[in-house]
C-alpha positions in Angstrom: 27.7 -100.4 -23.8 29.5 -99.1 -21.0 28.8 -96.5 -17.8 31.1 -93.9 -18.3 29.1 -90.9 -15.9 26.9 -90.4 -13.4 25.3 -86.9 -12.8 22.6 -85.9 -10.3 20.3 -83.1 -9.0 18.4 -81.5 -6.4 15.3 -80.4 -7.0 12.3 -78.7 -4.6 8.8 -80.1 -5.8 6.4 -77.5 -3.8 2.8 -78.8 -3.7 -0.3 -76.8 -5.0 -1.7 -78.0 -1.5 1.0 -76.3 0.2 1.2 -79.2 2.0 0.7 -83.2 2.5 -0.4 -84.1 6.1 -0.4 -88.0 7.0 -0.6 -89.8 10.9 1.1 -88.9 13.8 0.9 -85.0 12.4 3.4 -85.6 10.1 3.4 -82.9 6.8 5.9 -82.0 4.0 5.4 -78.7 2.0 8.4 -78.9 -0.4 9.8 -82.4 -1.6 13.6 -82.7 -1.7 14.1 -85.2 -5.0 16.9 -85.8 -6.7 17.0 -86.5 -10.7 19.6 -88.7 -12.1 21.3 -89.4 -15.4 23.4 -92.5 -16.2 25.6 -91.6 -19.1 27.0 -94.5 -21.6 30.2 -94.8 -23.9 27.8 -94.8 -26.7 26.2 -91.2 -26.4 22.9 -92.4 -25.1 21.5 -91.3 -21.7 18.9 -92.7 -19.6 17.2 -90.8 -16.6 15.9 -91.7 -13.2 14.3 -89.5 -10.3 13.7 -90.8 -6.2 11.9 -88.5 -3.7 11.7 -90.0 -0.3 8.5 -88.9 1.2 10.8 -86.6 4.3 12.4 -88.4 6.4 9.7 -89.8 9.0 7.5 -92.0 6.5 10.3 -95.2 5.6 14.1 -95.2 6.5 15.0 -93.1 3.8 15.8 -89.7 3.6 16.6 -87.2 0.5 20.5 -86.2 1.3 20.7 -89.6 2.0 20.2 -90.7 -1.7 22.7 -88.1 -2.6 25.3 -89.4 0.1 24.8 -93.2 -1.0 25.3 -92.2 -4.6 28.6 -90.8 -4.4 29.4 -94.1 -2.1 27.7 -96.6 -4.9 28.5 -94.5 -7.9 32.3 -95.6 -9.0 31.5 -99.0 -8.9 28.9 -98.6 -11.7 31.6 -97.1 -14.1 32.2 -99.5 -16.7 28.9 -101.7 -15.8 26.4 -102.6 -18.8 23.3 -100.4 -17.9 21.4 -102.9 -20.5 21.9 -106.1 -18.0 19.6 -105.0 -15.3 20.1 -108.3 -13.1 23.6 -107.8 -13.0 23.6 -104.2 -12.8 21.4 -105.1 -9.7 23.9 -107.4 -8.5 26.7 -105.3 -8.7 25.1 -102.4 -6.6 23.7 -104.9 -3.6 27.6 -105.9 -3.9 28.8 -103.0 -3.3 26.3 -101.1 -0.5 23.9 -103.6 1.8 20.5 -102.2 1.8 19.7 -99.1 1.1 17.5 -100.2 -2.1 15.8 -96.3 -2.4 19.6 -94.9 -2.8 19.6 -97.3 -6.3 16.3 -97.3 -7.2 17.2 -93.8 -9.5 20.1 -95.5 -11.1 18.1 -98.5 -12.1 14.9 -96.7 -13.6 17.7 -94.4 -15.4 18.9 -97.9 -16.9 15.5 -99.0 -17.9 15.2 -95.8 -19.7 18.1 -96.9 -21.5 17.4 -100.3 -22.3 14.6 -99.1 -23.7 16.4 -96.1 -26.2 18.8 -98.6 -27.1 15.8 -100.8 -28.2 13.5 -98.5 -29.4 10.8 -99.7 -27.3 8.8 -97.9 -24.6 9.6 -99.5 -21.1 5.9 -100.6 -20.5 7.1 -103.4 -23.8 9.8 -104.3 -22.3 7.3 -105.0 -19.1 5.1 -107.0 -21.1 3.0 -104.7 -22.8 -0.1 -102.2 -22.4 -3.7 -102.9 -21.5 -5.8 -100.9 -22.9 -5.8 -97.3 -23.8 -5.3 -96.1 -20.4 -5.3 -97.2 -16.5 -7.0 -96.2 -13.3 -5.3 -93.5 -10.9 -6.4 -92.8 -6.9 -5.7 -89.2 -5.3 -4.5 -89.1 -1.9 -6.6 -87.1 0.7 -4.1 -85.1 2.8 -5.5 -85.2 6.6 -7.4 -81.8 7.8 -10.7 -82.0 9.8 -13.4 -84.6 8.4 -15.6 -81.9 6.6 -12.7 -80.5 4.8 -11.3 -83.9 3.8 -15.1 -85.0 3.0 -14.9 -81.5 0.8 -11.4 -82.6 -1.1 -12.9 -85.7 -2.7 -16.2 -84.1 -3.8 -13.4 -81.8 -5.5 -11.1 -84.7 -6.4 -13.9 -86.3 -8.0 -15.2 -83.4 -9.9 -11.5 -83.7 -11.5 -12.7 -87.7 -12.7 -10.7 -89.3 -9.7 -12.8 -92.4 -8.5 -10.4 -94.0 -6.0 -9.3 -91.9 -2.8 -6.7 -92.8 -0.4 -7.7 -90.9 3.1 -5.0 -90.3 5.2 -6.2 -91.2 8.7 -3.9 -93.0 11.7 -5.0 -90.1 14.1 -7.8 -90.2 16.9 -9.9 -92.7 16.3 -12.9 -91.2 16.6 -11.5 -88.4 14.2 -11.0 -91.0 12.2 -14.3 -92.6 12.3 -15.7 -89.4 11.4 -13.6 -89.1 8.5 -13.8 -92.3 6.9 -17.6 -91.6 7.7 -18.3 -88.0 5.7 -16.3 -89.1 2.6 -18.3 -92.0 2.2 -21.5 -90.0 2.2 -19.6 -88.1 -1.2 -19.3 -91.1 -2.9 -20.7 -92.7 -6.0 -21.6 -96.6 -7.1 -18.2 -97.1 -8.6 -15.9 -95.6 -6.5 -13.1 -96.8 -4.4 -12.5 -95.9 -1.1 -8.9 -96.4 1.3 -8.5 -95.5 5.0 -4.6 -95.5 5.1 -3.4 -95.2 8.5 0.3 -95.5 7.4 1.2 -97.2 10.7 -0.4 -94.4 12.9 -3.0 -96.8 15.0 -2.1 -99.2 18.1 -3.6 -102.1 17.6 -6.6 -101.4 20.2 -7.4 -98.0 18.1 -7.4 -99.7 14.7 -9.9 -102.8 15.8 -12.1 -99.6 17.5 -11.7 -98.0 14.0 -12.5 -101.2 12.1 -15.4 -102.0 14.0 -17.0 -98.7 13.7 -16.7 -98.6 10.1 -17.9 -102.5 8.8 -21.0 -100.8 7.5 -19.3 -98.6 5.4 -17.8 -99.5 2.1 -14.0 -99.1 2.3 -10.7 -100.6 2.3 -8.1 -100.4 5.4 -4.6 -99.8 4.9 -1.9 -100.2 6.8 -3.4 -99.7 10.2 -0.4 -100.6 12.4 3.3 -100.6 12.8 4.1 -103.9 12.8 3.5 -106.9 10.6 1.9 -109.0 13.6 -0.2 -106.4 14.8 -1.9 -105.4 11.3 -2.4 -109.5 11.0 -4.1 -109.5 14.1 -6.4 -106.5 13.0 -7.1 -108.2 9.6 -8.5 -111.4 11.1 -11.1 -109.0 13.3 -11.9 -107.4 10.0 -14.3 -107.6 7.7 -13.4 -105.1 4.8 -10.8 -105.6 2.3 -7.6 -105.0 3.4 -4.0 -103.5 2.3 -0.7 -103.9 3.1 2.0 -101.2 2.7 4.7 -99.6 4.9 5.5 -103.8 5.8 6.3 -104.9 2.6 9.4 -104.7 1.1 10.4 -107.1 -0.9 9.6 -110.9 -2.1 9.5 -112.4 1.2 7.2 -110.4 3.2 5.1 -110.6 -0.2 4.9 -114.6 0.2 4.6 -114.5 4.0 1.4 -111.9 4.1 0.3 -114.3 1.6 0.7 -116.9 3.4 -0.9 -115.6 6.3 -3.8 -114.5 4.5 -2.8 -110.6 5.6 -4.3 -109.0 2.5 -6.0 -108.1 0.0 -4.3 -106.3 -1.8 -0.7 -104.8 -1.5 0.7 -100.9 -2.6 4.8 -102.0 -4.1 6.4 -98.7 -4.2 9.6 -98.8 -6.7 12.1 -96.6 -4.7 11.2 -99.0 -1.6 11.8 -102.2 -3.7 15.1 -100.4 -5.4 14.1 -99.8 -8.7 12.0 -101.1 -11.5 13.6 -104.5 -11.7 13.0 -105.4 -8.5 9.0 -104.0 -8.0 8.4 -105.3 -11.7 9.8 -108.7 -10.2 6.9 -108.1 -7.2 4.4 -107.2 -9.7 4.5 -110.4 -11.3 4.7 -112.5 -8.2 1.5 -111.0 -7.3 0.0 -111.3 -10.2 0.2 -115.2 -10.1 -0.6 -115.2 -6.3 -4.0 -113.5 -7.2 -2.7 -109.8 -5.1 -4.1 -106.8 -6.1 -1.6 -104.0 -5.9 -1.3 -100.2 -6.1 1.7 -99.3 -7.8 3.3 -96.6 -7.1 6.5 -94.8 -5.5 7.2 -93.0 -2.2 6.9 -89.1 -4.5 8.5 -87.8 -7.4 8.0 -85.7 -10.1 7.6 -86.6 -14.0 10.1 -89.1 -13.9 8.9 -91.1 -11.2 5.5 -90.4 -12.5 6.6 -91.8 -15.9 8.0 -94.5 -14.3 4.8 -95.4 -12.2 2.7 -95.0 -15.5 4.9 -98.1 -17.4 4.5 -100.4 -14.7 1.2 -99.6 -14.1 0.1 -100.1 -17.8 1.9 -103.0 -18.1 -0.1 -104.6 -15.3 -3.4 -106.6 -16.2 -5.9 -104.1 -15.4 -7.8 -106.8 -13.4 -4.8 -107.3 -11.0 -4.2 -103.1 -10.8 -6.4 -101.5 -8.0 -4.5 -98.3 -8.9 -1.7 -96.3 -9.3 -0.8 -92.3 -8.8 0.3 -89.4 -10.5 2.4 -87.4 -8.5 3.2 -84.8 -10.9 0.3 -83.2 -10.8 0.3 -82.7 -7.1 3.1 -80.8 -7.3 4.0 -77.0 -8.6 7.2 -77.8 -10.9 7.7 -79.6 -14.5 11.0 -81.0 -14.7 10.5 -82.9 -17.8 9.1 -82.5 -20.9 6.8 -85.6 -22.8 5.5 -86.6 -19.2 2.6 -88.7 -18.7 -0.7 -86.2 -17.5 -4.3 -87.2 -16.0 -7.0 -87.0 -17.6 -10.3 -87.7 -15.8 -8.6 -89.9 -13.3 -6.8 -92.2 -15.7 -3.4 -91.9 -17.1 -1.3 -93.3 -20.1 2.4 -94.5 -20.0 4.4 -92.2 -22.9 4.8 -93.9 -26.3 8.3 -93.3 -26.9 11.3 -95.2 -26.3 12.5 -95.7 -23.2 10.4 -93.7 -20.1 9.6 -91.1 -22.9 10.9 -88.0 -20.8 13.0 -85.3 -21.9 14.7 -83.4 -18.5 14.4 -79.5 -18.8 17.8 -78.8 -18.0 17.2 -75.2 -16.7 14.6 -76.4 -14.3 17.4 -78.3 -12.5 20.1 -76.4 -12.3 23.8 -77.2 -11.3 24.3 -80.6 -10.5 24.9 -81.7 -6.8 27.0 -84.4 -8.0 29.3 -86.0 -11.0 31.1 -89.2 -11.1 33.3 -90.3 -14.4 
């Protein structure tokens, strides 16, 4: 089997929010994603999606995928899509960095892998646990009654883990992490994720104003060395995110005792191969993770919901479901939430179908 076409799309994923607010008064309130499909010789398909979350969260941004696949894209034509390693191989070859620009083509080659097998992709990741697995719901940042307000509602919905956005004023932020807590029940899971937005003297404030209170801190500084030095003053459990980006900075934080546990997003890892090669690393270091991606829609979502299933439950401290916090379907068979927990699709491959009239005209073809 043989690439013989690439073809992608833009598509704008509005929120039902209207829009996602995180640190340093950044917000989106349409996502730019782009859907693509790897074509073969042999008449199967696979499909991938990325969605950089704007341009101000990692250095990624949306026309940016689009730009770096029409730079990566003819050296893929002829390339097995079923020898992932290699596949992988060739695109680091030919473009340094950049892994969120491949991550698309890789899922999409997953997807086939798995059609040409018959197999779901969560098989070809070792297998499901279990009927289903645990999701969290990110808290957009407003004022702390209103966020204390969105996970009584988020709850009501059978979310248990919540992921507040904080990384503003500190006491703000205090206040925050304080009124949700009071909303919570035994069982539930709490996050303050700064996503970098804390100096180092505002996230100790922040962490010693909160050790009574049940809940994990994410991400509370820029850099590595700064969020180590934050850890070792704190006494809740503690994530890493924005810092880690691949197999090295995995074994260093380990090293250095930086966490906890540790969210791998696939776009920021470049693709399935790589994050399912993280997942497993973490899983025999002992790491908790959240799996997930920067955004997406139902491919990414689908995506998400393989690796995330595949994952001994014990070792997944959760994973999300962006399609449902955005307005727009864009495939058909995707995974849905139900009462906070999710299940990866049963057919082969991701087990998406793309709705073609959703997408529209492609922005791009290469054969």
């Amino acid at each position: 089997m043989k690439i013989s076409g690439i073809t992608a799309w833009q598509v704008d994923l509005p929120l039902h929010e209207g829009n996602y607010k995180w640190s340093g008064g950044k917000s989106v309130a349409v996502f730019d994603s782009t859907v693509v499909r790897v074509e073969t010789d042999c008449d199967l398909e696979g499909v991938g999606e990325v969605c950089p979350l704007g341009p101000v969260y990692l250095p990624s941004y949306a026309s940016g995928v689009r730009a770096g696949l029409e730079e990566l894209g003819p050296s893929l034509l002829g390339q097995n899509p079923l020898h992932l390693w290699q596949l992988n191989h060739v695109m680091d070859g030919a473009m340094k960095g950049h892994p969120y620009v491949k991550s698309a083509i890789d899922m999409a080659c997953w997807d086939l892998l798995g059609k040409a097998s018959g197999l779901p992709v969560s098989s070809l990741l070792g297998g499901v646990h279990g009927d289903d697995f645990v999701l969290y719901r990110a808290i957009s940042q407003v004022s702390p009654e209103d966020m204390a307000q969105n996970v009584a509602d988020y709850r009501a919905d059978g979310y248990r883990r919540f992921q507040l956005k904080v990384g503003g004023d500190p006491d703000v932020d205090i206040e925050r992490i304080r009124q949700v807590a009071e909303r919570l029940h035994p069982g539930d899971k709490l996050v303050a994720d700064a996503n970098t937005g804390w100096l180092k003297h505002e996230a100790m404030r922040v962490v010693k104003a909160v050790e009574d209170v049940d809940v994990y801190i994410e991400q509370p500084c820029l850099r590595y060395e700064d969020c180590l030095s934050v850890r070792r003053h704190c006494g809740n459990p503690f994530i890493l995110d924005e810092v880690i980006d691949g197999i090295p900075q995995i074994l260093q934080a380990s090293h250095d005792l930086a966490m906890d546990a540790v969210n791998i997003k696939i776009s920021k890892f470049g693709g399935l191969t790589k994050a399912s090669q993280a997942r497993d690393l973490c899983v025999s270091l002992g790491i908790a993770m959240t799996l997930e991606d920067t955004w997406g829609g139902d491919v990414v979502t689908a995506a998400i919901s393989h690796l995330a299933h595949s994952t001994p439950p014990e070792y997944l401290f959760s994973a999300t479901d962006f399609n449902s916090y955005v307005t727009k379907s864009i495939a058909d068979a995707a995974p849905r939430r139900v009462n906070g927990r999710m299940a990866s699709p049963s057919g082969p491959g991701l087990g998406v179908t793309l709705i073609p009239g959703v997408l529209g005209d492609p922005v791009l073809e290469i054969r």
